[in-house]
N, C-alpha and C positions, 0 to 999 in steps of 0.2 A: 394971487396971480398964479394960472397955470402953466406950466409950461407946452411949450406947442409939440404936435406929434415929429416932427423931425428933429427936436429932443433928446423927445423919448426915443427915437430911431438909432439916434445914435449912442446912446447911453446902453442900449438894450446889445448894437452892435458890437460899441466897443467893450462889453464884459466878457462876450462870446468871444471874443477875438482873445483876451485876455483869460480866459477860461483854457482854451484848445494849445493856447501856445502855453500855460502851466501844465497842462497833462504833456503835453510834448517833452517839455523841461523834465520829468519825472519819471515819466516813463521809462525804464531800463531797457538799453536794444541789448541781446543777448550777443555772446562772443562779438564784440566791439572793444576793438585797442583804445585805453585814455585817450590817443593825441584826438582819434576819432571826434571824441566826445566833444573838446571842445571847439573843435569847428563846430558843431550840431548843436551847440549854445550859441555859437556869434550866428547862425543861421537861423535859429529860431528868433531872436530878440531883434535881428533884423529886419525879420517879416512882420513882428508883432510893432515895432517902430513903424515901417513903412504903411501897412494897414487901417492901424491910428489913425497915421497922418492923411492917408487917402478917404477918411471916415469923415475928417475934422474938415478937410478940403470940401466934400462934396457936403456938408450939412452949413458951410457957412457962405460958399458960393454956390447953390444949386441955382436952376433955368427960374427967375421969377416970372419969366414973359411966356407958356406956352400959350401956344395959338388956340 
């Protein structure tokens, strides 16, 4: 059995998602105070949650019916 392309669309998406918000995580901003930092971790893992979820949402309810 293979899997169907909106799948693989979303497998493919959500690695990139998951990719971009790791280099974000990593990334060192330069002359940035600690407390900084960890808001710019609850802001990243939030977008990377939300994202996801917005991924997971449109690949398991997308339009079956276009005209």
């Amino acid at each position: 059995m293979t899997a169907s392309p909106r799948w693989r669309k979303l497998l493919r998406a959500s690695l990139l998602v998951l990719a971009v918000g790791g280099v974000l995580l990593v990334v060192p901003l330069p002359l940035v105070p600690a407390s900084v930092l960890t808001y710019r971790q609850a802001l990243v893992v939030f977008g990377i949650v939300v994202a996801l979820g917005k991924l997971l949402y449109d690949t398991l309810f997308y339009d079956h019916y276009w005209p």
